[in-house]
C-alpha positions as CSV (number, residue, x, y, z in Angstrom):
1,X,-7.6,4.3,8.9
2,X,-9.5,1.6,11.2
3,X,-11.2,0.7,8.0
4,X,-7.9,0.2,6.2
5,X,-6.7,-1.9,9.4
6,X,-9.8,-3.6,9.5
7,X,-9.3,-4.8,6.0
8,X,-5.5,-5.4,6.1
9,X,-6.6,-8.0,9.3
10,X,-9.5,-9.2,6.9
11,X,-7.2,-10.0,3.6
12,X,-4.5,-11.2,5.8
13,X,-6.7,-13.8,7.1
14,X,-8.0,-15.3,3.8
15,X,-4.7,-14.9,2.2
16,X,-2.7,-16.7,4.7
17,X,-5.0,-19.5,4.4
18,X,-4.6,-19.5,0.7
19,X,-0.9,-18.3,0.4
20,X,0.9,-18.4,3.5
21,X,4.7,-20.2,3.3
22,X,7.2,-20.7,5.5
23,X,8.3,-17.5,7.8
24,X,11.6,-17.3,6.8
25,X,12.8,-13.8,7.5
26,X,14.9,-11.9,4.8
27,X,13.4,-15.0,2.0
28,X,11.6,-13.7,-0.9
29,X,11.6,-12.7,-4.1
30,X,10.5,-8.8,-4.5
31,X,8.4,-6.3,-2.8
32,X,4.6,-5.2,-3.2
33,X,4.4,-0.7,-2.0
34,X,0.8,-0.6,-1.9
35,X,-0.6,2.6,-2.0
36,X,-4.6,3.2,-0.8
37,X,-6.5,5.8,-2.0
38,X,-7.0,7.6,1.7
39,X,-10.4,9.5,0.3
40,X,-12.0,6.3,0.1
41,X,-11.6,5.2,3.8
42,X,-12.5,8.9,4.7
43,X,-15.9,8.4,2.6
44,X,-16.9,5.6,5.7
45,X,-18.6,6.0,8.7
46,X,-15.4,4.9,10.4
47,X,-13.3,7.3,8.5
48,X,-15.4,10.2,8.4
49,X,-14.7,10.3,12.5
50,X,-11.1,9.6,12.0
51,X,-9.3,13.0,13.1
52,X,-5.8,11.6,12.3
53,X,-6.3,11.1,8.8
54,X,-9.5,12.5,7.7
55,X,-10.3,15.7,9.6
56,X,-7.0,17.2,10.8
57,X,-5.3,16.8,7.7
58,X,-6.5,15.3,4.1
59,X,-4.4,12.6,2.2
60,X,-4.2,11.4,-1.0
61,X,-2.1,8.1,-2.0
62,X,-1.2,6.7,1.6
63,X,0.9,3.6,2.5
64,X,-0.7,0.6,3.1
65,X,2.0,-1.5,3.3
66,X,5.3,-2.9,2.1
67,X,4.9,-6.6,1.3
68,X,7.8,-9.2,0.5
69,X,6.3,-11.4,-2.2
70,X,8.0,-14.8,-3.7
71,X,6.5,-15.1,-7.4
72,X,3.5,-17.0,-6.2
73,X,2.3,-16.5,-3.0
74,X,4.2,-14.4,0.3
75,X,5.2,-14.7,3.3
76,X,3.5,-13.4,6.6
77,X,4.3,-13.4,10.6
78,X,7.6,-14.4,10.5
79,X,9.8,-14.7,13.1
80,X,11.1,-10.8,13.5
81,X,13.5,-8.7,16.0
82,X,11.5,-7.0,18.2
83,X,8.8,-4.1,17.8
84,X,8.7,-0.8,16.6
85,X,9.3,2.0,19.0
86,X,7.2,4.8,19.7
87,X,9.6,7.2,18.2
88,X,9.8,4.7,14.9
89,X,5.7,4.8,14.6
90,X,5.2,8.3,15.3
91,X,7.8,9.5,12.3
92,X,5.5,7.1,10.2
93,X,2.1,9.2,10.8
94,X,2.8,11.6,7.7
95,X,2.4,8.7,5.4
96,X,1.2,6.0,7.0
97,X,-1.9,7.5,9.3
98,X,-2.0,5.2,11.5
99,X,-0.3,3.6,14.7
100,X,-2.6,0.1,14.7
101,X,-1.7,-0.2,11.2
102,X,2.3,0.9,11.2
103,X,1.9,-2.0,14.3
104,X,0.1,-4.6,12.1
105,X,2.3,-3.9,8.7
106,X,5.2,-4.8,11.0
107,X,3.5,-7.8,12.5
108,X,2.6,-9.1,9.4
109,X,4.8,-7.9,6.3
110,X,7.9,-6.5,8.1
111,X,8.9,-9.2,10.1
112,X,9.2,-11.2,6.8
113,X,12.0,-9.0,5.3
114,X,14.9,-9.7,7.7
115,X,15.4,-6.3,8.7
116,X,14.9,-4.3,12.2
117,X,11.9,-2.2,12.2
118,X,13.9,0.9,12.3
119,X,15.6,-0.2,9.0
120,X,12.5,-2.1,7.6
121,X,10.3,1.4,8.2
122,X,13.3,3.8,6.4
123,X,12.6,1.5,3.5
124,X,9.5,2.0,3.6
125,X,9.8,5.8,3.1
126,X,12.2,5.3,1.2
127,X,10.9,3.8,-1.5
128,X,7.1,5.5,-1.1
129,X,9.2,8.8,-1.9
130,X,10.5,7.3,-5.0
131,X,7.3,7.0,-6.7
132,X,6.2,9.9,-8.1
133,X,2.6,10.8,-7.7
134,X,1.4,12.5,-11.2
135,X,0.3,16.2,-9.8
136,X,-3.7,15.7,-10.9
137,X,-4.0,12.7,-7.9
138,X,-1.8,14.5,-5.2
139,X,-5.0,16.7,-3.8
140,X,-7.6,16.7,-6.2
141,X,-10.8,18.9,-5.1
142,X,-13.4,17.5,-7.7
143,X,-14.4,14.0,-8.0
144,X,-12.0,12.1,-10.8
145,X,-13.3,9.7,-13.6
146,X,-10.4,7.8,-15.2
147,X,-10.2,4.4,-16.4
148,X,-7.6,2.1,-15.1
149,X,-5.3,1.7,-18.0
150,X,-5.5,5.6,-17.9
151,X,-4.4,5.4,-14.3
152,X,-1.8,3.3,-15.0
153,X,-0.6,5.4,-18.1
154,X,-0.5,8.4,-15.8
155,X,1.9,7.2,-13.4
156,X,4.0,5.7,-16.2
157,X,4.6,8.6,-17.3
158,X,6.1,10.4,-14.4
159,X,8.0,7.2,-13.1
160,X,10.8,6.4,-15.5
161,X,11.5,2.9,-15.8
162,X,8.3,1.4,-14.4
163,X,5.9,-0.5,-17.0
164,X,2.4,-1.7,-16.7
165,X,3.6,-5.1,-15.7
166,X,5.0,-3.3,-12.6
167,X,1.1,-1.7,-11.6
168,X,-1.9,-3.2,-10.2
169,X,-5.4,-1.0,-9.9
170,X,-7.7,-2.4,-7.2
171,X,-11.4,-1.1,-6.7
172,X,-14.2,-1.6,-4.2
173,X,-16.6,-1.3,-6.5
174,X,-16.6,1.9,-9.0
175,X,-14.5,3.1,-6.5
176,X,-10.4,3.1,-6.3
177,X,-9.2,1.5,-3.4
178,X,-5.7,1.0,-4.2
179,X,-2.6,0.6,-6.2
180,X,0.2,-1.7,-6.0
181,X,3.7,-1.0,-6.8
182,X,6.2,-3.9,-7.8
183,X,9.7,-3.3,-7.2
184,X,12.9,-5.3,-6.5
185,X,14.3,-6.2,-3.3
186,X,16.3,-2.5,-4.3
187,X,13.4,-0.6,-5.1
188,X,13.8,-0.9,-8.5
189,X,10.3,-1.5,-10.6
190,X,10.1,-5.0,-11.9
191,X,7.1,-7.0,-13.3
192,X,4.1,-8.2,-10.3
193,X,4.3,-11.8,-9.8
194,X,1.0,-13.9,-10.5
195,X,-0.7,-12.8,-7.2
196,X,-0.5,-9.7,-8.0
197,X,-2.9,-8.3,-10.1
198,X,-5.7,-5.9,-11.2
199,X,-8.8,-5.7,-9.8
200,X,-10.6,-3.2,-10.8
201,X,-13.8,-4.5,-13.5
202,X,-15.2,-0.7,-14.7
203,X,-14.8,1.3,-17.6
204,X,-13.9,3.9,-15.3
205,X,-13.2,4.1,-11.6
206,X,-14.2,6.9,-9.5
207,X,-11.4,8.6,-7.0
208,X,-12.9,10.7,-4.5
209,X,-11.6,14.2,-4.0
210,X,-9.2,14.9,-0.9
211,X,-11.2,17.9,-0.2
């Protein structure tokens, strides 16, 4: 997960220089679940040493983060209430494999959505366990081809309600990296905003097997 962290410090960076608006806690517009593809990170150098999340037990879909969006743009480091406790990070681990970046998602994200961490990180759960994951990406053993729109179709499918307009595929390279989940402020799916978008330019994107 250090290379997940690593990037979330990297993209927060060059998006707060782009995006970044006033820290208003509890202000926005909708939320952003986005969901990373954990056999990529484990595929690294960094992950491949990672016993957490790569050698003591294999993921698929993990949480990156919940984000509060406006329409155009987001909101980042605002001015929150306090920290997550030890006990609030730890219960995280199972989907979110990571203490630096459970830390960092508050920091960054959480602080933004006018809630307490406790209450901010039960939202979080909450609403990852509301997507469905579509049984062929829970813990695939072989390699999978698929192209996005295919990806997108498949969890369609097994979410009722959401539409494409609600979905974002992101790659590094051939190779999924992530996908974002739009939803309302009640974890309803709604349509991204115009940050929000795919990202993903291949016919079809590779997800790595879990094992």
């Amino acid at each position: 997960m250090r290379w997940l962290l690593a990037f979330a410090l990297a993209a927060a960076c060059l998006w707060g220089q782009r995006r970044e608006i006033g820290p208003e806690p509890g202000r926005f517009d909708y939320y952003v679940l986005a969901l990373s593809w954990s056999p990529e990170y484990c595929a690294s150098q960094g992950g491949a040493r990672d016993k957490l999340q790569c050698v003591d037990r294999r993921y698929g879909f993990v949480t990156h983060g919940l984000w509060p969006q406006f329409e155009k743009g987001f909101p980042r480091n605002c001015r929150g209430t306090g920290e997550p406790s030890y006990d609030t990070v730890q219960r995280m681990l199972d989907i979110m494999p990571s203490p630096g970046l459970v830390r960092h998602e508050w920091r960054s994200h959480g602080t933004c959505s006018g809630l307490t961490p406790g209450v901010y990180f039960d939202v979080v759960r909450r609403y990852y366990a509301a997507i469905r994951i579509p049984k062929a990406f829970q813990e695939p053993e072989k390699t999978i081809l698929i192209e996005p729109g295919e990806l997108k179709k498949r969890f369609l499918e097994a979410n009722t309600g959401m539409n494409a307009e609600s979905l974002a595929v992101l790659c590094s390279g051939r190779n999924l990296r992530e996908l974002r989940v739009c939803l309302t402020k009640e974890g309803k799916p709604r349509p991204c905003g115009r940050d929000v978008r795919d990202q993903c330019a291949v016919d079809k994107a590779v997800l790595r097997p879990v094992r």
